[in-house]
N, C-alpha and C positions, 0 to 999 in steps of 0.2 A: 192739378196734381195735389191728391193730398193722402193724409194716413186712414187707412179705411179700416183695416184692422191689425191684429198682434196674434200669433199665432202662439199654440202651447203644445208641444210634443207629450205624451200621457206618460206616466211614471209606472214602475211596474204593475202597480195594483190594478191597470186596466182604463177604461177610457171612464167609464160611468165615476167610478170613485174619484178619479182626479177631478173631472167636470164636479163633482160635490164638493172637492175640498178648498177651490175654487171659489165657485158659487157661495160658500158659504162665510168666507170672509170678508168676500164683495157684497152681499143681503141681497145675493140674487136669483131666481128662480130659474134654471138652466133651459135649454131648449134644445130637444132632439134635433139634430141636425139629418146627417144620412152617408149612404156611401159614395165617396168619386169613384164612379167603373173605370175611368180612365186612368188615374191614380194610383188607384189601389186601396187606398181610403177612407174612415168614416169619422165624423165629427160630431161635436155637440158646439152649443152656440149660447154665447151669457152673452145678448145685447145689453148695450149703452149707448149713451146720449150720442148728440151731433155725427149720427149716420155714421156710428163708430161699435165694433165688435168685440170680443173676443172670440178664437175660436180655438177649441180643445181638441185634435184631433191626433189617431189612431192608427197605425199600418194596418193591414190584415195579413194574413197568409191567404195572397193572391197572384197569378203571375205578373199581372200589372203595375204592382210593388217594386216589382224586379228589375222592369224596366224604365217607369215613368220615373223621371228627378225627385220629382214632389215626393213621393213615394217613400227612395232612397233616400233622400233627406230626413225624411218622419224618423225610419226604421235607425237611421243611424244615431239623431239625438235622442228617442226613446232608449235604444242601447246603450246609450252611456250615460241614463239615467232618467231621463226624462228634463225637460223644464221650455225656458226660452227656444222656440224654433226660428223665432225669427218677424220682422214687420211688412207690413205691405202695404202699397202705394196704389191710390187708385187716379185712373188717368184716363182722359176722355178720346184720347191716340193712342193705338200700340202702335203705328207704322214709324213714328220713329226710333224707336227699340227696336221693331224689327228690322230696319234697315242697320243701325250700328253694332247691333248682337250678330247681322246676319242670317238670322233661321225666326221662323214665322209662331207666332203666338197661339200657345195651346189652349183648345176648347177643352171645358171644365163642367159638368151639370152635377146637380142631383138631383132627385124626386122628391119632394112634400107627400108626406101623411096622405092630403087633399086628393094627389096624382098632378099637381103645377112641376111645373122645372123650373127650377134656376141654373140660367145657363151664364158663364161666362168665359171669356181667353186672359192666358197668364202667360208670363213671359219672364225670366231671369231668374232661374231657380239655381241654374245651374251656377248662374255667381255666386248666389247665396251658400251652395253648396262648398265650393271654392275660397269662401271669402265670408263669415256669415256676419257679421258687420252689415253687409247688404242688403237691402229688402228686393222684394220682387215686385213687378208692377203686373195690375189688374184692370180690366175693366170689364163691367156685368151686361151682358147684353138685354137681360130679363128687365122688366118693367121696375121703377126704383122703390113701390110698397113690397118689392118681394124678397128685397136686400135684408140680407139676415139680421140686418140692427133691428128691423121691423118687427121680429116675432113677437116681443114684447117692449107695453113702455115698462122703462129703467126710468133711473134718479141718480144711479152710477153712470160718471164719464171719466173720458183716459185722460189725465192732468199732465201725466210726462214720464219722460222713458230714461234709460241708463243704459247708454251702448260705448263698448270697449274698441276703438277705431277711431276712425279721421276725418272727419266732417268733410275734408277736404278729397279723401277719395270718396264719400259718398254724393255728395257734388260731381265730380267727373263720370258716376256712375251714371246718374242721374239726367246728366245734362242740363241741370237746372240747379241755381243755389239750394244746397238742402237747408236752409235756414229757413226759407221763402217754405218750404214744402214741409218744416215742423214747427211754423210761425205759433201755432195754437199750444204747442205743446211748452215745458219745462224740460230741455233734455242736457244732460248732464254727458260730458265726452270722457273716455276714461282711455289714459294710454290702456289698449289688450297687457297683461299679463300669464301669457299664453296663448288663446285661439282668441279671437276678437266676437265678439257676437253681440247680439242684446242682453243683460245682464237684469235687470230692474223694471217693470212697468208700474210706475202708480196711479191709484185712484182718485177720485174725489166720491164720496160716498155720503147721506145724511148723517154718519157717526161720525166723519172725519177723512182724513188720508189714510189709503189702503195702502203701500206697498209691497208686491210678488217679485 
């Protein structure tokens, strides 16, 4: 179990500008991502080191927006402004999430440029939604060169995060110390004043410490 990526809901100027403005603090060269038909969806993608992401992603006006979590989630913190959507856990089991959540782990693809798929199943959005303190757990069924950290090599990686909540309900979330599961990271616990969420992700970058 570990942190695979950090997710960015897009501000009103749209998904391209954000993913630039972005990219551009990081000294990183973005990467077309695409859309989730399941979702509702589309992304861009700023890889970084240790098989670790960014991803910048966008609602559409689709009905699947409407319906899918992921979806309602985007469209709600892009609505009130855009920024932290939230982190994600990647884990070599969903059956046991799915058995303590109770309901079964959603398939997730998109299509490469090439015409490849990456496909993978996601599970706990709806906590997140509920709770965003919480990350959701993933795992990629697609071959691990196809993992979006891959589209390009970076020199940017994720140093440490700043989330407003309880180590201790992310822990019981989890079923695992979340210490153990952000051993790599710098992460800073902040009582919530207000909604709880992810608040800060920094970087390490050849100019120094980014932090968004």
């Amino acid at each position: 179990m570990r942190v695979d990526h950090v997710s960015y809901a897009c501000r009103p100027e749209g998904l391209e500008a954000t993913t630039e403005r972005i990219a551009d603090r990081l000294g990183i060269e973005p990467v077309k991502g695409g859309v989730h038909p399941r979702f509702g969806t589309r992304n861009m993608i700023l890889p970084l080191t240790n098989h670790q992401y960014v991803e910048v992603v966008e609602v559409l006006q689709h009905p699947a927006a409407e319906k899918a979590p992921y979806g309602q989630a985007v469209r709600a913190r892009s609505a009130a402004g855009g920024g932290w959507l939230g982190w994600v856990v990647e884990v070599e089991d969903l059956a046991p999430f799915e058995r303590r959540l109770g309901r079964e782990a959603v398939p997730g693809h998109r299509v490469f440029p090439d015409g490849r798929c990456l496909q993978w199943h996601q599970i706990g959005v709806k906590g997140l939604i509920a709770d965003p303190q919480l990350p959701f757990m993933v795992h990629f069924d697609s071959a691990p060169e196809m993992h979006p950290s891959q589209a390009r090599i970076t020199d940017v990686g994720l140093h440490g995060m700043s989330i407003a909540g309880s180590p201790e309900r992310v822990t019981d979330w989890l079923g695992a110390p979340v210490e153990e599961v952000l051993e790599d990271l710098e992460v800073e616990w902040r009582y919530p004043e207000g909604t709880p969420g992810l608040l800060e992700v920094t970087f390490t970058t050849p100019d120094g410490a980014v932090t968004i």
